[in-house]
N, C-alpha and C positions, 0 to 999 in steps of 0.2 A: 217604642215597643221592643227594641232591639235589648235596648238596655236594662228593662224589665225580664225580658226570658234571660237575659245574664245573672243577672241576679238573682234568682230565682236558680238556675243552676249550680251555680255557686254558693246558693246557701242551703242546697237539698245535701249534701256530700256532711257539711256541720250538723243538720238535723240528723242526721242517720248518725253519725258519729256521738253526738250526744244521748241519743237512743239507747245504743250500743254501749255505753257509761252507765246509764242507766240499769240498764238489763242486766 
């Protein structure tokens, strides 16, 4: 579970940044 909410953290920061490329 630990290393799922890591993940998941770590790949929110890349979606918003791609987003932000996007837009």
């Amino acid at each position: 579970m630990k290393l799922l909410i890591k993940l998941i953290k770590m790949s929110l920061p890349l979606l918003t940044q791609q987003n932000n490329y996007i837009l």
